[in-house]
C-alpha positions as CSV (number, residue, x, y, z in Angstrom):
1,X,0.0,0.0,0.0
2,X,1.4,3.5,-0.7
3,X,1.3,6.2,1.3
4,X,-1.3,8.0,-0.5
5,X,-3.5,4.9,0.0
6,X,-2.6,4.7,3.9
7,X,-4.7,7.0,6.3
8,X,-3.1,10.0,7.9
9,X,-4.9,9.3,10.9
10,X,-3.8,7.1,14.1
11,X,-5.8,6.1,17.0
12,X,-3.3,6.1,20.0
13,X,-5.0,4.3,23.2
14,X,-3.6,4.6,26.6
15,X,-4.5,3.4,29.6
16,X,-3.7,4.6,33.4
17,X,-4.0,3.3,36.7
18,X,-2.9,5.8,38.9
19,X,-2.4,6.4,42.9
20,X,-3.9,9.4,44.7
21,X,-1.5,9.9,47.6
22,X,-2.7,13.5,48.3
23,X,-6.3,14.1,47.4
24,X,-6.1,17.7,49.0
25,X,-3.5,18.6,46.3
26,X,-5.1,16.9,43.5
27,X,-8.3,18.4,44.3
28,X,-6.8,22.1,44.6
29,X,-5.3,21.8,41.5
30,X,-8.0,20.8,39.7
31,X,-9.9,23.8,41.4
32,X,-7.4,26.4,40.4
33,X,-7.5,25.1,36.8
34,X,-11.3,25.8,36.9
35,X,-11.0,29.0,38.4
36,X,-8.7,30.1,35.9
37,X,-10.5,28.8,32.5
38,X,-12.2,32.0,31.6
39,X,-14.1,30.8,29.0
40,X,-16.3,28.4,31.3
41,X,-19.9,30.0,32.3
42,X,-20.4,30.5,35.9
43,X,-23.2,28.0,35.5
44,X,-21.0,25.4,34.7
45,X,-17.9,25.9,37.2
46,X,-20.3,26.0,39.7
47,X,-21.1,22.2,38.6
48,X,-17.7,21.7,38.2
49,X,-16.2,22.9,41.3
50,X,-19.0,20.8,43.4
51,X,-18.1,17.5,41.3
52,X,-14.1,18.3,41.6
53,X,-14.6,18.4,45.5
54,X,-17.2,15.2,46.0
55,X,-14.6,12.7,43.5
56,X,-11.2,12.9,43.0
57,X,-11.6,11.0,39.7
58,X,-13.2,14.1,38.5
59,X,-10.5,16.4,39.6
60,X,-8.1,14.2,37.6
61,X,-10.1,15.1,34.5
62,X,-10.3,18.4,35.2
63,X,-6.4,18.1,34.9
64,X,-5.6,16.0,32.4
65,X,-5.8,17.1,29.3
66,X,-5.1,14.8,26.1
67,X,-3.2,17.8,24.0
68,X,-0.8,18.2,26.8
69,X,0.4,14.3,25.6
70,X,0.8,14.8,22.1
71,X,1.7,18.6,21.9
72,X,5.3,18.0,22.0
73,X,5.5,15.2,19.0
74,X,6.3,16.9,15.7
75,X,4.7,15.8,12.5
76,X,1.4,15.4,14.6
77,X,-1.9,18.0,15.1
78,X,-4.5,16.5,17.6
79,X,-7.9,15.2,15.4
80,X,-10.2,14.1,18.2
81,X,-9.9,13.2,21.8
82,X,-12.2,12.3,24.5
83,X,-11.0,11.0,28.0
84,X,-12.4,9.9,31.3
85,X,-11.9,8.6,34.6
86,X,-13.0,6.6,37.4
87,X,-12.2,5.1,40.6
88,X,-11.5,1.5,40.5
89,X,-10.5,-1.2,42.6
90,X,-7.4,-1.9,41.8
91,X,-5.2,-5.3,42.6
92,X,-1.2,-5.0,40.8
93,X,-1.7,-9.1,41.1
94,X,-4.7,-9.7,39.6
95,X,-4.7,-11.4,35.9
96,X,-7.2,-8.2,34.9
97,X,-4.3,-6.0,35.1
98,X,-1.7,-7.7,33.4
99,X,-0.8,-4.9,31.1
100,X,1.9,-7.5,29.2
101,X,-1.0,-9.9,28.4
102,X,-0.8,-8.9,24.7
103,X,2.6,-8.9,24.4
104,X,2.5,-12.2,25.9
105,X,0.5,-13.2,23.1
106,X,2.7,-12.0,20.5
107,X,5.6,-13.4,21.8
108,X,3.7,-16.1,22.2
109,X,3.2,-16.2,18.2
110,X,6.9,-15.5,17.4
111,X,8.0,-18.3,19.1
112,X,5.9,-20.6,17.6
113,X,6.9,-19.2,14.0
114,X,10.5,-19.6,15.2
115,X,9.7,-23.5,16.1
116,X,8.2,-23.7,12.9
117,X,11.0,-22.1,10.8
118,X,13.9,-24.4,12.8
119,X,11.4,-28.0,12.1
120,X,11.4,-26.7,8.2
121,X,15.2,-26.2,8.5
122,X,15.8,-29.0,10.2
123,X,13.6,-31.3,7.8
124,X,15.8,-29.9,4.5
125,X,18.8,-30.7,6.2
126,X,19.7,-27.2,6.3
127,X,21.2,-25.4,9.8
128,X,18.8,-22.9,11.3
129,X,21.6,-20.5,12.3
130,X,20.9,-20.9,15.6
């Protein structure tokens, strides 16, 4: 496929399990960047500064800000975003979070093609190289 056939466009998925270890910061934070976003209407930082102090997943919202990622990286202009956050339950152990599960799987498939590639050198007689 040539470039002109290939879309310009990328979907770039990330996904973040963080640790609140001072909700009194996060949440001032978050209420400073409302207070200073002078485009929201009064109606709607009220809302927001009422949501920002009842969940601190909200305050992370309120703070992070997908064109902060990619603003930085040069060939690239931001299309679309949309983010959100939650509070979760969170267990580093659990097979749920194993964030190397795909990779897994792909090594996974590389060794197998590997295996296969040594038994068809091995049945011409020829040495694998390895």
């Amino acid at each position: 496929m040539t470039t002109s056939e290939t879309s310009q466009f990328v979907r770039l998925r990330v996904e973040l399990v963080l640790e609140i270890g001072d909700s009194g910061a996060l949440t001032g934070a978050a209420l400073e960047r409302i207070a200073a976003d002078e485009f929201m209407p009064d109606e709607e930082r009220a809302h927001a500064r009422a949501a920002v102090r009842e969940d601190e997943a909200e305050a992370l919202a309120y703070l992070v800000d997908p064109f902060d990622l990619v603003a930085q990286v040069p060939g690239v202009e931001l299309a679309q975003a949309s983010w959100s956050s939650e509070q979760i339950e969170y267990d580093p152990e659990a097979e749920e979070w194993d964030l190397d599960e795909e990779d897994g799987a792909y090594e996974d498939d590389v060794d197998d093609a590997d295996s296969d590639d040594e038994d068809v050198a091995d049945d011409a007689g020829g040495d694998s190289g390895r």
